[in-house]
Residue, then its C-alpha position, 0 to 999 in steps of 0.5 A: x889375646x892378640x897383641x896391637x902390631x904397633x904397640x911397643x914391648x920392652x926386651x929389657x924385662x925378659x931375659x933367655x939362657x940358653x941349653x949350656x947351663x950349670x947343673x952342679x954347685x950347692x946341695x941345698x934343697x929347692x924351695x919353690x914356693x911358686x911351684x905350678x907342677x905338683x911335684x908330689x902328684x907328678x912325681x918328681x923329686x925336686x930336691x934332688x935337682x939341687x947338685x950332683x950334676x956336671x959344672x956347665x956355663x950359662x948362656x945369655x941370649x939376647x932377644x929381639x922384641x920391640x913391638x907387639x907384630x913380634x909378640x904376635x909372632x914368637x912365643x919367646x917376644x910374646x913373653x916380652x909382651x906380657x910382661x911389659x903389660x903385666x908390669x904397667x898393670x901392677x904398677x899401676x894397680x899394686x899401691x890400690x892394695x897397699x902395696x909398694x911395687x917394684x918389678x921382679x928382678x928378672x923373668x928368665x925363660x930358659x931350656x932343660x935346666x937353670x940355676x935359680x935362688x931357690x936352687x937348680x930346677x929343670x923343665x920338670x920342674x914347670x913355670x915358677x917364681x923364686x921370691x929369693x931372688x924375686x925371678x920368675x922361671x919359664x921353660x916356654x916347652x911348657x906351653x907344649x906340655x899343657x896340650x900334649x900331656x894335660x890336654x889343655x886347648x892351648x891358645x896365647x892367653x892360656x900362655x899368657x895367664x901362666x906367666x900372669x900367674x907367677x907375676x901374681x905370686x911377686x905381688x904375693x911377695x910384696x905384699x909379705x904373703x908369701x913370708x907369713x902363711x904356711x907352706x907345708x899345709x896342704x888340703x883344700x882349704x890350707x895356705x898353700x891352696x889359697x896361695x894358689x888360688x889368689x895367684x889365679x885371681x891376680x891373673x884374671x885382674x890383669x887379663x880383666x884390664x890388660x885391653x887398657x893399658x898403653x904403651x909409652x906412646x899410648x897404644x894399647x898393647x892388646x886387643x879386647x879379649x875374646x870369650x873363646x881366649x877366655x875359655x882357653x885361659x880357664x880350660x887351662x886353669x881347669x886341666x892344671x887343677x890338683x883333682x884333674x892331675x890326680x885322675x890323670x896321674x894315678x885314677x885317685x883324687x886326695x883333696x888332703x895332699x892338695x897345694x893349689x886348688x881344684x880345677x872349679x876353685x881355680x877357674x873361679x877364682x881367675x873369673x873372681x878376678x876378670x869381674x872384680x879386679x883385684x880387690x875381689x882376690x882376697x882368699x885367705x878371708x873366705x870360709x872353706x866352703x868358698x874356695 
């Protein structure tokens, strides 16, 4: 999606740190419960992220993002814009499901590694939200990652359904999801899955709505979606989808180890949520046979 050049975007609602980060204090395990790269499908052992390391000190960069001209210019201000959208739309949006909204308390981007309330993460650790500390986590490389190593076709509103995505994850926070389903089930239709999918069906209501919503000065902040960006958003949907990850990674598809969804259930569960809005994201009412 392309942001309108004179909309107005808030810096205050991201925040950058830079390469000298803390690795080392604290041995508790990580608890990702947003997690969007499968550590078990990919590998990584994110526990031992959680000390071991060098002390270090974080660095804060300030960014320098005003207007919607920049989010068009910079991957690091076209985070800034989406989520002052992503703010206006659920504050808007939240209480029509009965929630009581508030912002994360933070969206971090950040490089190789971070301290977190869920613990220590690093690039490989992939986009997540931290509902401890109510942050989202972004290493903007990731967005490299989805073309060069998932071979995803890239595009701002593939980025942008990411960050969505995660945002999608606070309102599961704020909703009390995150604290009452189980997250140790695993399968096509367990907790975690339709955790996932209801995310991905967040997003699509925002990207649904976001040529709507309007800066303070009643700008829009983006252009009408176009169908090609919307094929964007689903292929990456589709290349981050737990059957696809598998093939790649290993040859073998185990719908029993999955945690968040085929590449079909989460392209549709994105276009459940571009056509019905929000209302239409409640996975956890369907049978299993329509995730």
């Amino acid at each position: 999606m392309t942001f309108n050049d004179n909309s107005r975007i808030d810096s205050g609602k991201v925040s950058k740190r830079g390469r000298n980060i803390a690795i080392g204090g604290g041995g508790g395990a990580i608890v990702v419960v947003g997690l969007f790269i499968l550590s078990q499908v990919l590998g990584v052992d994110l526990t031992g992220l959680a000390g071991g390391a060098s002390q270090g000190t974080q660095s804060e960069q300030t960014l320098d993002c005003k207007t919607g001209a920049d989010a068009n210019a910079s991957t690091d201000c076209l985070m800034v814009g989406a989520a002052t959208s992503l703010d206006d739309y659920w504050t808007d949006t939240a209480p029509s499901l009965g929630i009581q909204y508030r912002s994360p308390s933070d969206f971090v981007l950040f490089e190789q590694s971070t301290s977190t309330g869920c613990g220590q993460a690093s690039s490989a650790t992939g986009p997540f939200y931290c509902p401890p500390d109510e942050t989202l986590y972004v290493d903007t490389s990731f967005f490299d990652e989805l073309r060069t190593r998932f071979g995803a076709s890239g595009g701002t509103l593939s980025q942008m359904y990411v960050v969505a995505h995660e945002w999608g994850h606070h309102i599961q926070q704020l909703a009390g999801i995150l604290g009452s389903t189980d997250h140790t089930d695993t399968g096509p239709a367990s907790d975690s899955v339709r955790t996932e999918l209801q995310a991905d069906c967040f997003a699509g209501s925002w990207v649904g709505a976001a040529s709507t919503i309007k800066d303070e000065n009643g700008v829009t902040f983006l252009e009408p979606v176009t169908s090609s960006q919307i094929a964007d958003a689903l292929n990456a949907a589709s290349v981050i989808g737990d059957d696809r990850i598998q093939q790649q990674s290993s040859g073998q598809i185990d719908p029993e180890s999955w945690t968040h969804g085929s590449s079909a259930s989460r392209q549709h569960w994105f276009e459940a949520g571009l056509s019905g809005g929000p209302g239409a994201c409640d996975t956890f009412s369907v049978p299993a046979s329509g995730l």
